[in-house]
N, C-alpha and C positions, 0 to 999 in steps of 0.2 A: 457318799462315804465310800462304796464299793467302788466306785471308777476311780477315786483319789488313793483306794490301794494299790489298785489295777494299774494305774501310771508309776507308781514308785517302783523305781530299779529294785529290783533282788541283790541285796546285799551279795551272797554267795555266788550268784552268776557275775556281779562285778570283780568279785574278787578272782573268779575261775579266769575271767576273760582276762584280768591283770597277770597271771601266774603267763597265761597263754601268751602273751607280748613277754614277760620278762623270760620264757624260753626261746623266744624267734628272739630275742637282742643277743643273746647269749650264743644260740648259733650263728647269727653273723658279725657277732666279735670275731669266731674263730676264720670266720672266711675276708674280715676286714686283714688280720693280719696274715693271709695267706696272700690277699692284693697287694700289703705293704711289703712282705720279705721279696716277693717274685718281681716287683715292680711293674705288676699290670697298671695300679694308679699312676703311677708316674707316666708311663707311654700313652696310656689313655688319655689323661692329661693334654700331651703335646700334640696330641688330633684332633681336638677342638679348635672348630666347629663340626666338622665332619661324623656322619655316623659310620662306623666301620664293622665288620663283620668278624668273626670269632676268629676265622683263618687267618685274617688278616692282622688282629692283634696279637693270635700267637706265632705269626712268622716273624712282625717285629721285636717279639720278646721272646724269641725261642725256647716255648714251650708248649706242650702237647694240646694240641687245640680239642679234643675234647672236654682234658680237664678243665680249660678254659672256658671253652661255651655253658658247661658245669656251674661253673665259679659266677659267669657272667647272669645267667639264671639267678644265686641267690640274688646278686646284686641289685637286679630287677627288682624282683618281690620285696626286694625289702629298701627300696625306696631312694638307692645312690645312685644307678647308675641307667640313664634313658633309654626304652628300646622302641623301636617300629618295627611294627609287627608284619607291615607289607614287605616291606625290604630284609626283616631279619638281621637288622644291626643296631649298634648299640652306640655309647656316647656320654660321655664324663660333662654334666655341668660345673659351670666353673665355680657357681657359687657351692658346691660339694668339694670340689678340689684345693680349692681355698682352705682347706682344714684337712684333708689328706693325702698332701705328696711331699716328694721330701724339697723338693722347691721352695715353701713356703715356710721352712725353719719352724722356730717355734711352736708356731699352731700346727704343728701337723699333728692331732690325735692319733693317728694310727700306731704312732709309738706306743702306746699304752696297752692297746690292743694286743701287741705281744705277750704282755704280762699274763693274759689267761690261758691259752692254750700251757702256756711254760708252767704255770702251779698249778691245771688241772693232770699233768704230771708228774706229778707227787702225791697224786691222793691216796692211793694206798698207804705211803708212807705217815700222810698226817691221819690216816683215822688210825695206826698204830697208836702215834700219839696222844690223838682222841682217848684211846684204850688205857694208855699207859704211863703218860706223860714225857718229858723230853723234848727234845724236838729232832730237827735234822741241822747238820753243821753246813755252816756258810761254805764250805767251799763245796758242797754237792748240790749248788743250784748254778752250774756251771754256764748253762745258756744264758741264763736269767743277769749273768753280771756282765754277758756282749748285749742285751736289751738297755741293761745300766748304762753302759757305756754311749749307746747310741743316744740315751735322753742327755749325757752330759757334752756330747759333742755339741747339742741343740744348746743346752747350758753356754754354753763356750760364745756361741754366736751372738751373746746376748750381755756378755762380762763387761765390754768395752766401751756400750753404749748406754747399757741399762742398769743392768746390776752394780757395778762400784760404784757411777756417780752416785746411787739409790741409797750406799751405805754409807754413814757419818762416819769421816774421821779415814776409812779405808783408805781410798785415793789420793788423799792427801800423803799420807804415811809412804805409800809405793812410789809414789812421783819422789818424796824426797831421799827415798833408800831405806830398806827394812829388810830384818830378817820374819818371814813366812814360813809358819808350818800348816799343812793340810792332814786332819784324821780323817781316815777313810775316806783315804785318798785315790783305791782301785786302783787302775789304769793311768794316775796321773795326767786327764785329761785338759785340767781344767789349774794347775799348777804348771804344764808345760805352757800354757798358752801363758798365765800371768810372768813366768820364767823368760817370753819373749817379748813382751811388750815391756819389763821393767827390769834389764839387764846391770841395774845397779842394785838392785833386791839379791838375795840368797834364799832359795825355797828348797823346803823340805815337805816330805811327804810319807805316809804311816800309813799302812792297811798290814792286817793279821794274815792275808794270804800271800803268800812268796810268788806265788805264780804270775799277777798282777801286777807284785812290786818288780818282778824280772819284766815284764813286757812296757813297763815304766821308764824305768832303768834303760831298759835298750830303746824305746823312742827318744829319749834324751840325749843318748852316746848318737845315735845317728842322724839326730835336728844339730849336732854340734854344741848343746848348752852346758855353759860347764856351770851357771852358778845352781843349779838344780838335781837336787838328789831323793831317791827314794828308799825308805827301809821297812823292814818287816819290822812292829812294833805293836802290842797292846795297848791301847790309847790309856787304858785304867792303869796301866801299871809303868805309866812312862814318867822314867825322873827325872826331865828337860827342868831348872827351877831357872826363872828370871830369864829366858833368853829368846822371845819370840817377842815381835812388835806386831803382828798379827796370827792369829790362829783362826783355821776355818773351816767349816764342816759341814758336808752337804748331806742332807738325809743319814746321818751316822747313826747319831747319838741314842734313838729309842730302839735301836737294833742289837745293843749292845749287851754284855752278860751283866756288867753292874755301870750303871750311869752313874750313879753318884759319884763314884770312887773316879771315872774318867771326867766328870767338871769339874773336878779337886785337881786332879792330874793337868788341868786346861789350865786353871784360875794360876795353878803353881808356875807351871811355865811358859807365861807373859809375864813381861816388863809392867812396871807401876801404871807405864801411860798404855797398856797394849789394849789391843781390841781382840775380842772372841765374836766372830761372824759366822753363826750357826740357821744356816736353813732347815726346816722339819716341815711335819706335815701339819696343815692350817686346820686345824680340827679342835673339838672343846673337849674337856675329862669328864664332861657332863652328856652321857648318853643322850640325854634326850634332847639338848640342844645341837646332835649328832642327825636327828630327824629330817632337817632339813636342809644337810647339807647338799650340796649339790652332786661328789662325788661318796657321799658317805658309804653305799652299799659296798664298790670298789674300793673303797679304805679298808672295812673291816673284813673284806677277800681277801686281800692282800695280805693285810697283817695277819690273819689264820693262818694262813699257808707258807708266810716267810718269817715276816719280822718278831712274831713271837715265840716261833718254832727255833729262830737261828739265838736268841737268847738264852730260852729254854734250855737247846742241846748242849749249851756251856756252862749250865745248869746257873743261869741268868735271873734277873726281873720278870722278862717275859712283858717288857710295857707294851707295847705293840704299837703300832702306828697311830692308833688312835688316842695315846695315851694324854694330848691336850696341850694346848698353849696355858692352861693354868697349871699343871702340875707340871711343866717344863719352866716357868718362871718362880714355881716354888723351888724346885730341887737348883736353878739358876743361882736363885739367890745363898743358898743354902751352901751353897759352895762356895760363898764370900764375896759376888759381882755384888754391886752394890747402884749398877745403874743400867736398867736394860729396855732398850727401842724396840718394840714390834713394829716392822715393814712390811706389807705388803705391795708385791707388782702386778698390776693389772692382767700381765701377760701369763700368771701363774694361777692359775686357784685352787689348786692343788696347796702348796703352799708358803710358808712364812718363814722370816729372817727374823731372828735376837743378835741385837748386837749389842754384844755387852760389855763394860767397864769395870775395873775394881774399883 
């Protein structure tokens, strides 16, 4: 009986040595996305097979090769990047690289990776919040919407081949000619590109910050597209009635000060036959079926630090990212669609598409 106690792990020491790993992933998040902005991964990358030396990877990337050989250290210990210890050099496996450079589109997780250093810069600000309620307004997470933008270019490379055939009804609609609106729209990343591929379409585009909508605007005046426009607009309070044959929205809607009031606003201005093509995050309203999600921990980082906070400060919902595919198809309906497809892309698991019909 004594030695079958004696074998059994310690609870408490499991959990300590768990805490101990979930600090070391957290510090080389921060130095994953100091490899993706500087582009060590990517030049490291194109030296395979080859093992190379610190000097010699920061003379290719002209930067300070101490910080570097620094940098290249975490990357050792923690398990990305090969060293030989006789030689003193180092070396990108491919099967690592495969999942973070910008070479490989899509899968490059490193994008995400940006996300923490950028709202562990705001923590002062969210334990105010903590303290007081509110939150901080969208447009003072200023770095955090060029991280945006970088995931929608990724977006973009994935429209033509993956995502529209994926959606019902979509493609067909754009091949024969439509008018297109985009909520929270940003940067217009992903509205320019459909604006090029289906120049018998008319697109329009809506986001609350003007800054965004001007560098919109001026990408469009200088690709030369004239059927494409963007404006500064509150999705909730927009009186478009009958005049979109598609409406679409990428991660908007749980970010928002009142959703409901903006799927009424949605529902109102589509055509009878229109389609509402809303991406959000693939998660459940049911905490605990939250457990095991794959990116779950990052979900509800995320949404503390941004998407409940930017609702909040507009004195919002506050749904937050995690707020679920079931209370997204109730407030869906509830706005009057009356027929709505969940899609999932392999390539996403992050997450899901409602496309929905009146």
């Amino acid at each position: 009986m004594s030695t079958e106690a004696q074998a059994m792990p310690d609870p408490s020491q499991m959990f300590a040595m768990k805490l101990i790993q979930t600090l070391n992933n957290g510090a080389l998040c921060l130095m994953i996305s100091i490899g993706h902005r500087t582009g060590l991964f990517d030049t490291l990358a194109t030296l395979y097979p080859e093992y190379v030396s610190s000097q010699t990877l920061a003379q290719k990337t002209n930067l300070n090769e101490r910080y570097v050989r620094e940098w290249l250290g975490g990357m050792v210990v923690g398990g990305i990047i090969e060293y030989d210890s006789e030689s003193k050099t180092y070396r990108f496996p491919q099967e690592h690289a495969a999942f973070m450079t910008r070479a490989v589109g899509i899968k490059n997780m490193c994008v995400f990776s940006e996300w923490f250093p950028i709202l562990g810069s705001y923590e002062d600000n969210i334990l105010e919040c903590f303290k007081n309620g509110g939150g901080i307004p969208t447009k003072a997470y200023e770095r955090l919407h060029e991280v945006i933008a970088e995931r929608s270019r990724l977006t973009v490379t994935m429209l033509q081949s993956t995502i529209l055939p994926g959606l019902p009804g979509v493609l067909d609609k754009l091949k024969q000619g439509c008018n297109v609106l985009e909520i929270g729209c940003g940067r217009g990343l992903v509205t320019l590109d459909l604006a090029k591929h289906f120049p018998n379409c008319t697109f329009r585009g809506y986001d609350i910050l003007d800054n965004l909508i001007a560098d919109a605007n001026a990408e469009a005046a200088s690709s030369g597209l004239t059927n494409v426009s963007f404006h500064v607009q509150d999705v909730s309070q927009m009186e478009d009635v009958n005049k979109h044959d598609i409406v679409i929205g990428f991660d908007a809607m749980h970010d928002l000060a009142e959703p409901a009031d903006a799927l009424k606003c949605v529902y109102r201005a589509l055509k009878d036959d229109g389609i509402y093509a809303m991406l959000d995050v693939n998660a459940s309203s049911d905490l605990e079926k939250n457990k095991s999600h794959i990116l779950g921990p990052a979900i509800y980082t995320a949404s503390s630090y941004h998407c409940v906070s930017v609702s909040l400060a507009d004195g919002g919902k506050g749904l937050g990212a995690a707020w679920g595919t079931e209370l997204a198809l109730k407030m869906i309906k509830e706005a009057g669609f009356s027929k709505t497809e969940n899609i999932q892309f392999p390539h996403d698991a992050l997450s899901c598409w409602f496309v929905n019909r009146k």
